[in-house]
LUMDRENPA-968336 format. One record per residue: residue in one letter; z, y, x of N, C-alpha, C in turn. Coordinates in steps of 0.02 Angstrom, whole numbers, plus 50000, padded with zeros to 5 digits. Each point is the difference from the previous one (the first is absolute). Layout:
// LUMDRENPA-968336
AZYXZYXZYX...
//
This chain:
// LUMDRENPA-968336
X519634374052554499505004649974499394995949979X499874999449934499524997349983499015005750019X499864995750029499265004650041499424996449991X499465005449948499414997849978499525001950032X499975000750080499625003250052499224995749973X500384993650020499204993650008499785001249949X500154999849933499834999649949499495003949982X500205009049996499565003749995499525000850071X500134996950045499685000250064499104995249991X500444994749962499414994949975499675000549965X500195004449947499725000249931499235008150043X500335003450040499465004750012499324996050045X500394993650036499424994650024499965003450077X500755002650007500195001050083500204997250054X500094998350025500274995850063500515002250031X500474997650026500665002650044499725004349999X499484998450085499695004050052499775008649969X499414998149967499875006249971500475005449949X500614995149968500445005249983500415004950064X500234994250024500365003750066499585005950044X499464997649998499485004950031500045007449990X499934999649913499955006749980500605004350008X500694996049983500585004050018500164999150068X499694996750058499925002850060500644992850043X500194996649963500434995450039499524994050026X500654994350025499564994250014500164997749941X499564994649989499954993949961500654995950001X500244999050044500884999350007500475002149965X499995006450014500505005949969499954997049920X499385002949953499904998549958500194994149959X499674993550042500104992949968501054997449995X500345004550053500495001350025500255001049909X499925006449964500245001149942499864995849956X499234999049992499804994049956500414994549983X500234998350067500374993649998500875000149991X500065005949980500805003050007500204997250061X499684999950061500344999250063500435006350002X499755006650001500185005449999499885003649952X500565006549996500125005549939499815004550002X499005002149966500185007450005500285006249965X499945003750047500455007649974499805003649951X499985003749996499695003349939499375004850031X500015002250066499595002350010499274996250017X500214994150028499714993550016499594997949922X500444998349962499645000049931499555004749964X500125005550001499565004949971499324999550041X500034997850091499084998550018499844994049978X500284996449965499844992149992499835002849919X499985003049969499985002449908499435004050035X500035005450044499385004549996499414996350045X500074994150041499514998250019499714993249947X500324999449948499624993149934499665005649995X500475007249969499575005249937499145002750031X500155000550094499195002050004499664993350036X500044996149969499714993749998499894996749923X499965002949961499864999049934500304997749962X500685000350021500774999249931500235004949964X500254999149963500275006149942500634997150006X500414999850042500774998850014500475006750009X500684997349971500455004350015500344995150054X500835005850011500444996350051500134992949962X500225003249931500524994249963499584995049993X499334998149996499494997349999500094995150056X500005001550056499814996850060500744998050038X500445002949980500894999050006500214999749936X500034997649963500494998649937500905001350030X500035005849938500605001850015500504992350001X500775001050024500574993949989500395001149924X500084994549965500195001149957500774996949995X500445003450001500684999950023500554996549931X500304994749985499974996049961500835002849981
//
């Protein structure tokens, strides 16, 4: 799964910490996806899209998860 968490995470000039904050995990959990240590779900993804969007991103899912493109 290609995952543009950091990316738009950085570009809003957020930190792990304070992303994770807002959607309520640790800084773990979070850096956890960042790093494709771990996969999130879809429900998992939609607070990681709605916590860029009220932090001052204009992101979608496909945005922040780029769909797989199946060859």
């Amino acid at each position: 799964m290609d995952i543009n968490i950091k990316h738009y995470r950085l570009k809003a000039g957020l930190t792990v910490s304070s992303l994770a904050e807002t959607i309520g995990w640790s800084t773990s959990r979070l850096s956890n996806y960042e790093q494709g240590i771990r996969a999130p779900g879809l429900a998992e993804c939609r607070l990681i899209v709605a916590a860029l969007n009220s932090r001052g991103q204009k992101v979608s899912l496909d945005d922040v998860f780029p769909p797989c493109v199946v060859a």
